[in-house]
Backbone as a printed PyTorch tensor [residue, N CA C, xyz], in Angstrom:
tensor([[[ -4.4240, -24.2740,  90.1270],
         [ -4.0310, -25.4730,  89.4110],
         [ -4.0540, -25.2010,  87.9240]],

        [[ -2.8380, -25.2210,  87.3740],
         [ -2.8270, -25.4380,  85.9550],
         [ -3.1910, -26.5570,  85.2970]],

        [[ -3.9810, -26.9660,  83.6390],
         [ -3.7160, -27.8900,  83.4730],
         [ -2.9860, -27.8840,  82.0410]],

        [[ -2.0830, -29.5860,  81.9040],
         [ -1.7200, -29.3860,  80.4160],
         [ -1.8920, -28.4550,  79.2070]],

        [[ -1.2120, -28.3810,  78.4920],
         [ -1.6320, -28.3140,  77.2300],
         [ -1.8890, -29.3500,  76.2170]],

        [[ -3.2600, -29.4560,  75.3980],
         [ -3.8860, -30.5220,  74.7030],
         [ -2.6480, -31.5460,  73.8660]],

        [[ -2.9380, -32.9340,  74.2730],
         [ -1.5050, -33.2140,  73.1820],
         [ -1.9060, -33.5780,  71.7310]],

        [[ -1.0330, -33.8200,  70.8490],
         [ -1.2810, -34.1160,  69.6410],
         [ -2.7870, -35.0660,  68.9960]],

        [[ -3.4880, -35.2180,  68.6900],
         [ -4.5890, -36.4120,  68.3830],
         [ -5.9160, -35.9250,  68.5610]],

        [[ -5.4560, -34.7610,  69.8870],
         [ -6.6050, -34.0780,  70.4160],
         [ -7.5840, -33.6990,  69.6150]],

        [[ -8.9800, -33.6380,  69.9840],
         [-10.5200, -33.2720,  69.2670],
         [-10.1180, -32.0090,  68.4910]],

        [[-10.1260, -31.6300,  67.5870],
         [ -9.8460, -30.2860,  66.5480],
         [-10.6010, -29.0100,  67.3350]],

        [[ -9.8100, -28.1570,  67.6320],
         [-10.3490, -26.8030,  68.2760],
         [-11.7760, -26.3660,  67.8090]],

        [[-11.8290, -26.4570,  66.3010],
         [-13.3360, -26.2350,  65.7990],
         [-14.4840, -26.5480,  66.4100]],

        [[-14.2210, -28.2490,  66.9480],
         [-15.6600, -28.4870,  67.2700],
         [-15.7050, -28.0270,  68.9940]],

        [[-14.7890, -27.6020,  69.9840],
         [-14.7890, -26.7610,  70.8100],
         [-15.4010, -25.3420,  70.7370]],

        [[-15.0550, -24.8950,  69.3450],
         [-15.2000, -23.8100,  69.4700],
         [-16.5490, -23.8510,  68.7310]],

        [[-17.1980, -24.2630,  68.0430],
         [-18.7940, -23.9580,  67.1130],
         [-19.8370, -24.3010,  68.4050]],

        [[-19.3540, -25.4750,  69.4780],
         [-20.2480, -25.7870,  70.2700],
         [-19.8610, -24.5840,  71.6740]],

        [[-19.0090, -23.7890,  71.7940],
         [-18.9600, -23.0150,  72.2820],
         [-19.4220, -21.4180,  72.0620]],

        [[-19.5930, -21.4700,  71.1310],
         [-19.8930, -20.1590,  70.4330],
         [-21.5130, -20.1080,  70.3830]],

        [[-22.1930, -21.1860,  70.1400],
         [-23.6880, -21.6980,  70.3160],
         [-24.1390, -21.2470,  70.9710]],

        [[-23.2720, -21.6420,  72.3660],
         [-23.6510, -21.3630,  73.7690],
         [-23.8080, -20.2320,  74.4350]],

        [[-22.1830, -19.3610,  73.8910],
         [-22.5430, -18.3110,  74.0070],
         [-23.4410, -17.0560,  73.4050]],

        [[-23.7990, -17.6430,  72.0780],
         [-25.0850, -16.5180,  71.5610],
         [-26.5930, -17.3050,  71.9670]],

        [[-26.3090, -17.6300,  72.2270],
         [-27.4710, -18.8790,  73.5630],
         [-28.0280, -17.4840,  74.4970]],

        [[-26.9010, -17.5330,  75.2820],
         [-26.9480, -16.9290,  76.7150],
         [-27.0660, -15.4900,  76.3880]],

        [[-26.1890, -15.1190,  75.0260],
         [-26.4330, -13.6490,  74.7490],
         [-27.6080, -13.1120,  74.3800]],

        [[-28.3430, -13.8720,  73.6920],
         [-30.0230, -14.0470,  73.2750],
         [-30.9090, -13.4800,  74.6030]],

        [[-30.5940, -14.0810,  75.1610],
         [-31.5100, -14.5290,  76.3320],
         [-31.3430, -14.1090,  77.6290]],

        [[-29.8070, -13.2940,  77.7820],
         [-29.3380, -12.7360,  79.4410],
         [-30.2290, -11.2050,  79.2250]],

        [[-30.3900, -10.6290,  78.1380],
         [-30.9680,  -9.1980,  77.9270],
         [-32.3350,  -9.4150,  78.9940]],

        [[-33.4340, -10.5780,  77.9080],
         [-34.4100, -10.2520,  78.2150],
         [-34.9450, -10.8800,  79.4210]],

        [[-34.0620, -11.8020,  80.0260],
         [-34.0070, -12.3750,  81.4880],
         [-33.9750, -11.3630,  82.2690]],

        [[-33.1220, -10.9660,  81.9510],
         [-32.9210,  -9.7800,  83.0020],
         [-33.8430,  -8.7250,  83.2790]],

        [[-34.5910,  -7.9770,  82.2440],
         [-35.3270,  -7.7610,  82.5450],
         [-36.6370,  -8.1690,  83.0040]],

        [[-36.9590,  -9.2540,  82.4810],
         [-37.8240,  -9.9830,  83.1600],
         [-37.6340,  -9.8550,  84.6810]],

        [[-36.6230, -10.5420,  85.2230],
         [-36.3000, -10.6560,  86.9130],
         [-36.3160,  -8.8960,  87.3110]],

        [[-35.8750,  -7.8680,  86.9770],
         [-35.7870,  -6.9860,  87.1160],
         [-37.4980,  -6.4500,  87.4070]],

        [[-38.4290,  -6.7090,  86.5470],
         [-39.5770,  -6.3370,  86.3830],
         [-40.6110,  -6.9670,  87.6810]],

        [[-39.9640,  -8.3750,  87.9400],
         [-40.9020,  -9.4800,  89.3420],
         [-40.2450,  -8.7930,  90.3200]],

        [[-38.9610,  -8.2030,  90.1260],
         [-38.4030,  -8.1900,  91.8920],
         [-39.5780,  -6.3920,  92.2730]],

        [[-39.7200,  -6.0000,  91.0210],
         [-40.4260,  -4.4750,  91.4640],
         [-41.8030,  -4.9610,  92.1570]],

        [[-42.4810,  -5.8560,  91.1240],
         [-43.5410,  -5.8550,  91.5270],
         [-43.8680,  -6.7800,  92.4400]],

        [[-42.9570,  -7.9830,  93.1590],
         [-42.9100,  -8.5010,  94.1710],
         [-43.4380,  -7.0780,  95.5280]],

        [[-42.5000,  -6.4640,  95.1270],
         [-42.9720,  -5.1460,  96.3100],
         [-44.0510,  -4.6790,  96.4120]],

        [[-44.9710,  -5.0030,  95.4240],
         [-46.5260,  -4.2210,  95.8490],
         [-47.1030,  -5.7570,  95.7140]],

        [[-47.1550,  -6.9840,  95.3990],
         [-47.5830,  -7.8970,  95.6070],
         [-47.1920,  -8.8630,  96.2150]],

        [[-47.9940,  -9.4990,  96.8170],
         [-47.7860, -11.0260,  97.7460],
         [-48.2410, -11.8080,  97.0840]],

        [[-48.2700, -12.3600,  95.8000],
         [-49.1900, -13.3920,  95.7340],
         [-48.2180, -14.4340,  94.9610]],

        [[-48.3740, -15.8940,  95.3590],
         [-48.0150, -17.0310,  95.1190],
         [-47.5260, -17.2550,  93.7900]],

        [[-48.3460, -16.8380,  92.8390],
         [-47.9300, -16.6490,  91.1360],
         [-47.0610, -15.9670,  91.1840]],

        [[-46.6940, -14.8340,  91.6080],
         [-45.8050, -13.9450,  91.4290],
         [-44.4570, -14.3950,  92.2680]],

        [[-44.3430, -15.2410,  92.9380],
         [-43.2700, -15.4540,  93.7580],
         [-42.7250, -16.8990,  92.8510]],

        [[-43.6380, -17.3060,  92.3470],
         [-43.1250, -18.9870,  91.7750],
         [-42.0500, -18.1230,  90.3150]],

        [[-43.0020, -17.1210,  89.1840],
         [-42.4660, -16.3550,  88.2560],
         [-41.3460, -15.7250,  88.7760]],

        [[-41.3170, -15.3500,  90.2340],
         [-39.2050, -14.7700,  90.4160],
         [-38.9110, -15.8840,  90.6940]],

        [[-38.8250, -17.0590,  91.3200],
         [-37.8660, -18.2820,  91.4250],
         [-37.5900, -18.7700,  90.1720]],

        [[-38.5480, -18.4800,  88.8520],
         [-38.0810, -19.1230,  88.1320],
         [-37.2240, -18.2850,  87.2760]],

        [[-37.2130, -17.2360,  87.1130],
         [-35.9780, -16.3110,  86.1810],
         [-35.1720, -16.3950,  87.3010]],

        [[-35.0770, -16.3130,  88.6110],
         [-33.6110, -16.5990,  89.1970],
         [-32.7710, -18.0760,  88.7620]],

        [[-34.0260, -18.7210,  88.6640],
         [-32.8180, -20.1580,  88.0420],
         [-32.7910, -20.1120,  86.9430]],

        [[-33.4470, -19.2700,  86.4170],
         [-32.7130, -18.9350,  84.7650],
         [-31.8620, -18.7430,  84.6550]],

        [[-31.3170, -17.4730,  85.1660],
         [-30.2760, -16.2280,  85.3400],
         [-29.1550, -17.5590,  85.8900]],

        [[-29.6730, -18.3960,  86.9820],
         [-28.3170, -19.0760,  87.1750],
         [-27.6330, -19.9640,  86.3120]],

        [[-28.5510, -20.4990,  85.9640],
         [-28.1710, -21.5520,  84.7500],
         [-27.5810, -21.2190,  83.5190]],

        [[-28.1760, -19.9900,  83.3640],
         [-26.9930, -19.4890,  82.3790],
         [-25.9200, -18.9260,  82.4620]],

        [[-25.3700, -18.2770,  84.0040],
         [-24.1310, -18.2260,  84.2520],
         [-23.5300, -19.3210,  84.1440]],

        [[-24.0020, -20.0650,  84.6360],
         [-23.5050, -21.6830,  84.7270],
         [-22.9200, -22.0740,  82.9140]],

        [[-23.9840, -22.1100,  82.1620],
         [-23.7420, -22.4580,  80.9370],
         [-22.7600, -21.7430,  80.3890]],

        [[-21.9940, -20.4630,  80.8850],
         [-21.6160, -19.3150,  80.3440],
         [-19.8510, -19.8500,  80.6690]],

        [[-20.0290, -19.7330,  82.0560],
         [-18.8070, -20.3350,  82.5190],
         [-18.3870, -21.6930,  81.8930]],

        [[-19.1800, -22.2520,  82.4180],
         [-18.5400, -24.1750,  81.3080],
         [-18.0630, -24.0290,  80.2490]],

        [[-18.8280, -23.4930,  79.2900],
         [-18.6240, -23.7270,  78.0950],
         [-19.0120, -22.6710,  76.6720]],

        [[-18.9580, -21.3400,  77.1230],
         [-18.4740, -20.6410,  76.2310],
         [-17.1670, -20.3320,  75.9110]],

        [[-16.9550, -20.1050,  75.0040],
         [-15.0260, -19.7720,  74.7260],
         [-14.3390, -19.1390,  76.2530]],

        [[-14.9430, -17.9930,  76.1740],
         [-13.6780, -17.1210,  77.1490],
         [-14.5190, -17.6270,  78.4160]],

        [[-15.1720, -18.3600,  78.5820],
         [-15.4720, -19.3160,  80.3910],
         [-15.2840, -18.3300,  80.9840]],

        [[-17.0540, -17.3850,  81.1670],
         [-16.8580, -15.9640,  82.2720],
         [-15.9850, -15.9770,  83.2490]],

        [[-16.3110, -17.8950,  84.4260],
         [-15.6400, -17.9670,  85.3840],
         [-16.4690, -16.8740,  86.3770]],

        [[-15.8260, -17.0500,  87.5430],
         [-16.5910, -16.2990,  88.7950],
         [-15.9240, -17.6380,  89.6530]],

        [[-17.0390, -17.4400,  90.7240],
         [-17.0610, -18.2800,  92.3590],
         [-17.8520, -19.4570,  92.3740]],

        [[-16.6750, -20.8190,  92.2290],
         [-17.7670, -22.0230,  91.6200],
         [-18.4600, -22.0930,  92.4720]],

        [[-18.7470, -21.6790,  93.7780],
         [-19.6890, -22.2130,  94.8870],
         [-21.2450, -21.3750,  94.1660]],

        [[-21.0370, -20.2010,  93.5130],
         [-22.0300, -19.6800,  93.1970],
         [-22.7180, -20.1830,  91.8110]],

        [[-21.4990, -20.6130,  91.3810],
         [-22.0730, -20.9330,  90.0200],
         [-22.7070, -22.4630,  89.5120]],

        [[-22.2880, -23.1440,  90.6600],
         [-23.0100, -24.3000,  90.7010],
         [-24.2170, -24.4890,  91.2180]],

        [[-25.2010, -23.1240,  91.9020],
         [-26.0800, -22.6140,  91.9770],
         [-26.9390, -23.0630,  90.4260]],

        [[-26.6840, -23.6160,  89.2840],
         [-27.2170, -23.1650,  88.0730],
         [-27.4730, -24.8610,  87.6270]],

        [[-27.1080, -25.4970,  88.3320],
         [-26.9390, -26.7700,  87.8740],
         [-28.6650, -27.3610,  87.9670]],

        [[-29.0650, -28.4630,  86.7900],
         [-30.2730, -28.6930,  86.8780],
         [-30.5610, -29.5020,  87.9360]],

        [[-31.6680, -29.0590,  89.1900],
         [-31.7710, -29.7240,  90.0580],
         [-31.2670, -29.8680,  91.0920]],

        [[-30.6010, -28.0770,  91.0220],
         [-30.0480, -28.2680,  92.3790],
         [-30.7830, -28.1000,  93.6180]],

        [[-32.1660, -28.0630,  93.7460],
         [-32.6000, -28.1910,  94.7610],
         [-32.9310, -29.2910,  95.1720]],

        [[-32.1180, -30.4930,  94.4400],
         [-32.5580, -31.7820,  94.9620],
         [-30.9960, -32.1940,  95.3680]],

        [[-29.7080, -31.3570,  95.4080],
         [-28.5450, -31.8810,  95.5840],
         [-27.3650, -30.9150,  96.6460]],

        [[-27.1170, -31.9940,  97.0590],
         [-25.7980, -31.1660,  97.8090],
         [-24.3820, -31.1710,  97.2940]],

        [[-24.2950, -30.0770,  96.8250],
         [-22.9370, -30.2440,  96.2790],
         [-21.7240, -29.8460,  96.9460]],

        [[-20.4830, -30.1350,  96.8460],
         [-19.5860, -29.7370,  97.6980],
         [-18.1970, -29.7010,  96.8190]],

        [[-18.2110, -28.5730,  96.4430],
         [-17.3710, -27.9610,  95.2760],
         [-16.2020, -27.5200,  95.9380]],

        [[-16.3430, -27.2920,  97.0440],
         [-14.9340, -26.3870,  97.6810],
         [-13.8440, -27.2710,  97.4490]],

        [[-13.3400, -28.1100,  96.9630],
         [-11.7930, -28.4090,  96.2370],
         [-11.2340, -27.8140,  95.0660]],

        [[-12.4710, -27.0570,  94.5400],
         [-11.8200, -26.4510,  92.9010],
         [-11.7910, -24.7980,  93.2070]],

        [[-11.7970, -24.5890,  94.6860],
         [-11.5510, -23.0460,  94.6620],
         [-10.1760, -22.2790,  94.2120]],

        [[ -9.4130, -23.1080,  94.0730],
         [ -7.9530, -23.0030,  93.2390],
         [ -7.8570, -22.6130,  91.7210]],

        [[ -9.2110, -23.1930,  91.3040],
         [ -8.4240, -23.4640,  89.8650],
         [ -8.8100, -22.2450,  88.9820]],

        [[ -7.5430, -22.7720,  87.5360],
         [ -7.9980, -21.4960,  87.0180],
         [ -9.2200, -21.8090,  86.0850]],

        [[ -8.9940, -20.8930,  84.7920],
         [-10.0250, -20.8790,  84.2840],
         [-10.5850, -21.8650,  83.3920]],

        [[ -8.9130, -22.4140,  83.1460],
         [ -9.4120, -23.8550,  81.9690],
         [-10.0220, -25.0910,  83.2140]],

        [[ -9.3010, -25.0100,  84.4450],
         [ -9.7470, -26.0390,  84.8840],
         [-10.8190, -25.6910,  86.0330]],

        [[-11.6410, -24.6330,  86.2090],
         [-12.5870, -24.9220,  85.8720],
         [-13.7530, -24.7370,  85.4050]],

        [[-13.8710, -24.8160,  83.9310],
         [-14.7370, -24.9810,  82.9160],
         [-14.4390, -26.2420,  82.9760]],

        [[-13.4840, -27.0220,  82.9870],
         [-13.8730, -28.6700,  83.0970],
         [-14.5150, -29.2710,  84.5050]],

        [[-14.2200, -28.4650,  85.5140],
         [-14.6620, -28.6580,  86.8240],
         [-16.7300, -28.8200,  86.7250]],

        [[-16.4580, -27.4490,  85.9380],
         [-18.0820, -27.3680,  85.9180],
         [-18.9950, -28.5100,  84.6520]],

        [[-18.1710, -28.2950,  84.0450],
         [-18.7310, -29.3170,  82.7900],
         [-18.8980, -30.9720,  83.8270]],

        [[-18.0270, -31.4150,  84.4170],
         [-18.2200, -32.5070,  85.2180],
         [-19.0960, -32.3970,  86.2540]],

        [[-19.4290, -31.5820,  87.1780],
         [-20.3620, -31.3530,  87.4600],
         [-21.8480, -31.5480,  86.8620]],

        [[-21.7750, -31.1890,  85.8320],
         [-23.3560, -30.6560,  84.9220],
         [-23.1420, -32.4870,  84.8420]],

        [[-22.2160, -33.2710,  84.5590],
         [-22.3990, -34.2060,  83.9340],
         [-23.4420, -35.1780,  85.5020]],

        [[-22.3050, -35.1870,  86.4670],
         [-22.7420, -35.4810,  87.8380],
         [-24.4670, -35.4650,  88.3910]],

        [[-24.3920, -34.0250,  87.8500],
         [-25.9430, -33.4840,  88.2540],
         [-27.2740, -34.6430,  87.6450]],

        [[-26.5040, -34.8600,  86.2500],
         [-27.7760, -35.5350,  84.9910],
         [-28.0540, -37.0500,  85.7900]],

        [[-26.7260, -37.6300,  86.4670],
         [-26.8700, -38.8260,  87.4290],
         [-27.2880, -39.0280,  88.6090]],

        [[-28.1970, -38.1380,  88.7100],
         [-29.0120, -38.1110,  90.2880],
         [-30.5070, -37.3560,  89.7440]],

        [[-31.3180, -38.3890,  89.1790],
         [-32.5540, -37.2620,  88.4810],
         [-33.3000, -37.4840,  90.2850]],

        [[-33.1450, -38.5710,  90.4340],
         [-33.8660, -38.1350,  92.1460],
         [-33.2950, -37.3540,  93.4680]],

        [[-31.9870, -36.6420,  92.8230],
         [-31.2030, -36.0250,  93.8310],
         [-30.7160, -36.6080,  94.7850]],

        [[-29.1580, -36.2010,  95.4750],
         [-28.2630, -36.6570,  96.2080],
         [-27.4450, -36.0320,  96.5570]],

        [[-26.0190, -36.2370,  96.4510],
         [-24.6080, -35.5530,  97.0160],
         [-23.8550, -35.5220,  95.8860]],

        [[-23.2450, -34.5360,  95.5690],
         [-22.1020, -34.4450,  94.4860],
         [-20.7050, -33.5920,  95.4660]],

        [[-19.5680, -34.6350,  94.8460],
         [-17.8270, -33.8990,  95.5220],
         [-17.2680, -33.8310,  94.2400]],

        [[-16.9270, -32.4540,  94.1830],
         [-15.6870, -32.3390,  93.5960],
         [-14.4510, -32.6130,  94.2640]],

        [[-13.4480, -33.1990,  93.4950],
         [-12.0990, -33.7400,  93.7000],
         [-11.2310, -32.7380,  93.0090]],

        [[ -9.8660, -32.3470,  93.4720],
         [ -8.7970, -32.3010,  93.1840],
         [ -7.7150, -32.6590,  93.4700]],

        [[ -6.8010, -33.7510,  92.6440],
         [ -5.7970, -34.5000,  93.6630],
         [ -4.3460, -34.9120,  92.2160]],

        [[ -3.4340, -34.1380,  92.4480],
         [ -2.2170, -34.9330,  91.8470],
         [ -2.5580, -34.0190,  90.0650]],

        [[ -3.3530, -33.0830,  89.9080],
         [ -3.8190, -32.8390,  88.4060],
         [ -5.0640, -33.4030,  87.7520]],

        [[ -5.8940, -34.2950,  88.4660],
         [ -7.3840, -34.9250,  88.3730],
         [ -7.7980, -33.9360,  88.5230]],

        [[ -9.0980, -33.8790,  87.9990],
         [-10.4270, -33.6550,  88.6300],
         [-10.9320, -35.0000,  88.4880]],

        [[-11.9330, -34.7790,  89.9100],
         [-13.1640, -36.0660,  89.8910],
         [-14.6720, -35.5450,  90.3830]],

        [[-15.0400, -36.4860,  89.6960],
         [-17.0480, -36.1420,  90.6060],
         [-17.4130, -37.1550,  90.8440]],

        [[-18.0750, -37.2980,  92.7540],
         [-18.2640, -38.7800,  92.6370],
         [-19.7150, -37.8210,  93.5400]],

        [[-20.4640, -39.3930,  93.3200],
         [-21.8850, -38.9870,  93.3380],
         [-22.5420, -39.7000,  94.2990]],

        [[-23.4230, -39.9180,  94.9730],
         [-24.5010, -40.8650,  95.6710],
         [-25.7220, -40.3310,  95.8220]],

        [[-26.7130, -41.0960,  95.4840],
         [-27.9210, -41.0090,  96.2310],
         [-29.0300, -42.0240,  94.7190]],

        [[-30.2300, -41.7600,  95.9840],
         [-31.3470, -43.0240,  95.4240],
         [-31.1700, -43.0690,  93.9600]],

        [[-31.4540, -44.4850,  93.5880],
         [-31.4380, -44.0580,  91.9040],
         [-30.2120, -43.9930,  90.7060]],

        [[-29.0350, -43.6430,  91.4950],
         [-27.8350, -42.6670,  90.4520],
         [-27.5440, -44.0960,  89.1360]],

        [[-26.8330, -42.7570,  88.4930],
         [-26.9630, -43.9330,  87.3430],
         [-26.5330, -42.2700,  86.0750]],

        [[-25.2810, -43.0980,  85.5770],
         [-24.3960, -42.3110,  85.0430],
         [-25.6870, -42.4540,  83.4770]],

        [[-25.3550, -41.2080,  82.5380],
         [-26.4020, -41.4630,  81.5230],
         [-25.5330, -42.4680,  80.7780]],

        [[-26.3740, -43.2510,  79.5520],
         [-25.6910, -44.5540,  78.7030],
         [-24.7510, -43.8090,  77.9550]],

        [[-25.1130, -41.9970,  77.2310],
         [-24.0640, -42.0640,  76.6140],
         [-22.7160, -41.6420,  77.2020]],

        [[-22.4070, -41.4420,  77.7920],
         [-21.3140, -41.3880,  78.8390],
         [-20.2290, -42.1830,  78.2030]],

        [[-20.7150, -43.3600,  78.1000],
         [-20.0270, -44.3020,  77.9730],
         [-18.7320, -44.3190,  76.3570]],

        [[-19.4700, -43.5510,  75.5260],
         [-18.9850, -43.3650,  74.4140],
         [-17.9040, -41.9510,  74.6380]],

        [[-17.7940, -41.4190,  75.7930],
         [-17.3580, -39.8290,  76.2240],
         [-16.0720, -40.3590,  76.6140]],

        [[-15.4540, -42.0470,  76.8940],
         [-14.4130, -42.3900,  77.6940],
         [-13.2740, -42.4100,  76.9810]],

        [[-12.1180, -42.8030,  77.2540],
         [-11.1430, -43.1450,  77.0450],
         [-10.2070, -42.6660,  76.1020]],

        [[ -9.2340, -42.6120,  75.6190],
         [ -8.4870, -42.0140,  74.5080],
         [ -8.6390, -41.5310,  73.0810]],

        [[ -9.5820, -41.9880,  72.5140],
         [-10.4890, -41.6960,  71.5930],
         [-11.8110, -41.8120,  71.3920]],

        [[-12.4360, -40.8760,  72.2010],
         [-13.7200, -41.1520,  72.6160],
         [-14.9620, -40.7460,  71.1970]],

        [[-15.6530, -41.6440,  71.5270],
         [-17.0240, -41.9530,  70.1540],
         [-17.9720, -40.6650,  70.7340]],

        [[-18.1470, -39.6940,  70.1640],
         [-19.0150, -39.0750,  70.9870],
         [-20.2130, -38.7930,  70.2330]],

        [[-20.3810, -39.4260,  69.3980],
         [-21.6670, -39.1990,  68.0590],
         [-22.8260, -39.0970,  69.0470]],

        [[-23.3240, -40.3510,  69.5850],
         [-24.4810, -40.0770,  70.3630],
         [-24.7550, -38.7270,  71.2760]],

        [[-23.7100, -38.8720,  72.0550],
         [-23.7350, -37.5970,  73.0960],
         [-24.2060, -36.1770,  72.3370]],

        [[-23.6000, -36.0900,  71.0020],
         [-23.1980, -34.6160,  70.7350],
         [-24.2310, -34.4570,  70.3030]],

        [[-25.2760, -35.4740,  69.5920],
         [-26.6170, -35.6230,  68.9020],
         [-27.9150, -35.3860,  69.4780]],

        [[-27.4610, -35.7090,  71.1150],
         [-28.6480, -35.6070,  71.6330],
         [-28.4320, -34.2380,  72.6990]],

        [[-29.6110, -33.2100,  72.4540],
         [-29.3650, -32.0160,  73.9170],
         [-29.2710, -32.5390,  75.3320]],

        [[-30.0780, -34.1570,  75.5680],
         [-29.9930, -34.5350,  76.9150],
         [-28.6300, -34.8480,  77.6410]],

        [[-27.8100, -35.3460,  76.4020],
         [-26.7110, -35.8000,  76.8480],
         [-25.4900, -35.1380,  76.4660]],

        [[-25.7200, -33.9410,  75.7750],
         [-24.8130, -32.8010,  75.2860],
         [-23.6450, -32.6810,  76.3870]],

        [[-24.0730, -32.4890,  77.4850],
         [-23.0760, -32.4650,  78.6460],
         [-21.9970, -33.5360,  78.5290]],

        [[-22.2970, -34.7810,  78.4640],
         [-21.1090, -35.4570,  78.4170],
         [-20.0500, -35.2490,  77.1130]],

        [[-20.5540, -34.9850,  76.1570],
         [-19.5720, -34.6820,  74.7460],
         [-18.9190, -33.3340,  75.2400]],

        [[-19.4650, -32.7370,  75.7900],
         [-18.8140, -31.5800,  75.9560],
         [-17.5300, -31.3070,  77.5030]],

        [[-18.0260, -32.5920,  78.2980],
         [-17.2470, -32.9150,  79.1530],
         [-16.0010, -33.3720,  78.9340]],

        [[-16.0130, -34.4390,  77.5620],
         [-15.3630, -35.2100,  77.0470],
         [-13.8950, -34.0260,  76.0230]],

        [[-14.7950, -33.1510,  75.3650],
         [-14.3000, -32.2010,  74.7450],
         [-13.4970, -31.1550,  75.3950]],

        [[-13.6880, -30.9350,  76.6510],
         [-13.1870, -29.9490,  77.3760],
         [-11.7090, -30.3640,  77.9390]],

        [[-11.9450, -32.0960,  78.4170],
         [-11.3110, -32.7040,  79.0670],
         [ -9.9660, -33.0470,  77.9420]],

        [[-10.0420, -33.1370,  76.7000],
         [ -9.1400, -33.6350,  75.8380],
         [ -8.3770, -32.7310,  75.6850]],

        [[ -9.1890, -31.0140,  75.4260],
         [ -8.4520, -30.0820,  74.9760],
         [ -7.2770, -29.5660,  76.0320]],

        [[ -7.7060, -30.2020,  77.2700],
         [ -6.5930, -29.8560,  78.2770],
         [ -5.4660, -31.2240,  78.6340]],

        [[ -5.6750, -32.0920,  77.6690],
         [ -4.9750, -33.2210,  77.7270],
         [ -5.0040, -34.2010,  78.4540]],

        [[ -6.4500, -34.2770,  79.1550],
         [ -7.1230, -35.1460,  79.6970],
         [ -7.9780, -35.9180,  79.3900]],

        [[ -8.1840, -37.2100,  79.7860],
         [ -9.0490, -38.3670,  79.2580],
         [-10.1770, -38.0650,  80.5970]],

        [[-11.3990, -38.8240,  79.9090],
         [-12.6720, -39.5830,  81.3610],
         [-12.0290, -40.8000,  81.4110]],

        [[-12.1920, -40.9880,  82.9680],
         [-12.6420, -42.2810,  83.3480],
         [-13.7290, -42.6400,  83.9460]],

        [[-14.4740, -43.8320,  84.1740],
         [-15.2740, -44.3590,  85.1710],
         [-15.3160, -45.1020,  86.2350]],

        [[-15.1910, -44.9740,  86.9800],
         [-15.0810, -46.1150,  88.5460],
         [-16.0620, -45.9140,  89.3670]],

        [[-17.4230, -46.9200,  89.0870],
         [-18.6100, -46.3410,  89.9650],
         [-18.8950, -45.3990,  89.9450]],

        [[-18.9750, -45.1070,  91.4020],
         [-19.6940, -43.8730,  91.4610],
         [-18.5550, -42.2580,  90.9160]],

        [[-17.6840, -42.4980,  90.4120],
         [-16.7300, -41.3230,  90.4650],
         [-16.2780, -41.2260,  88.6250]],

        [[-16.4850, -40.5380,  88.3300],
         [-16.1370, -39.9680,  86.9470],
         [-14.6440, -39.0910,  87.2530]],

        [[-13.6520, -39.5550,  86.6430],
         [-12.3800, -38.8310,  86.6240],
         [-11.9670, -38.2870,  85.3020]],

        [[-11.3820, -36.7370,  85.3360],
         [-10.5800, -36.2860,  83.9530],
         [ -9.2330, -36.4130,  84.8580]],

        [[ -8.1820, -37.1690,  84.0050],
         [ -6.8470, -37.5740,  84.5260],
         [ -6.0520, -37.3360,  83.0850]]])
């Protein structure tokens, strides 16, 4: 699936690109010494059994994922890979079922917006649930359920044709939606909201 090219009005490439570039010397910082880190637990997992040592590799593995994750969304050149794997990275995914297999098509712009909606999806289930990706007609959608959900407030400023995104971009909690919002414009797509389902159309 291709999508558009951004039309005229669109968010200025700059602020795509400074909040992308962040990200990626983010991940560049930090994939070195991750790695070795995980590299160093998986050795010594082999001469040890013990509980500390097994909690310290689960947690550089969801390091390591999360920053593929972050890598793909929303650095410039969007590594990209196998979204089934890379949604592996999302916060909390052991409290969610996700079911991504509609965006195994797309390319690379769409999806870095695939995943950016996602991340957004994820932040609306802090007690965990079900997340679908949609693809239908040039949409993407994420619709969500479970106990609790509840889209974040700034979201709300992420919508429509000229979206307010001051709050979002201000705060790290809600960074995801400005950047959802941002991704979605540059490909000439708006958010919408309908309940439970967040659409870029």
């Amino acid at each position: 699936m291709e999508l558009s090219p951004a039309p005229a009005g669109s968010p200025p490439p700059e602020a795509l690109m400074v909040a992308g570039t962040l990200c990626a010397k983010l991940c560049h910082d930090l994939a070195g010494t991750l790695g070795a880190l995980t590299g160093a637990l998986e050795m010594a997992e082999a001469e040890a059994d013990e509980e500390a040592l097994s909690v310290a590799l689960a947690c550089a593995r969801e390091l390591t994922a999360r920053l593929r994750l972050l890598r793909a969304a929303w650095a410039p050149e969007g590594a990209g890979g196998d979204l089934g794997m890379l949604v592996r990275g999302l916060p909390g995914i052991d409290r969610l079922q996700v079911d991504a297999g509609a965006g195994a098509g797309l390319d690379g712009p769409g999806q870095r917006l695939a995943l950016a909606l996602l991340m957004v999806a994820a932040s609306a289930l802090p007690r965990g649930g079900a997340v679908r990706l949609g693809v239908a007609r040039g949409a993407l959608s994420v619709e969500i359920d479970g106990p609790g959900w509840a889209w974040p407030a700034a979201l709300a400023g992420c919508l429509g044709e000229a979206p307010g995104l001051d709050q979002a971009a201000g705060s790290p909690r809600d960074v995801a939606c400005a950047m959802a919002a941002l991704l979605a414009a540059e490909a000439g797509r708006t958010l919408t909201l309908a309940g439970r389902c967040l659409t870029a159309r």
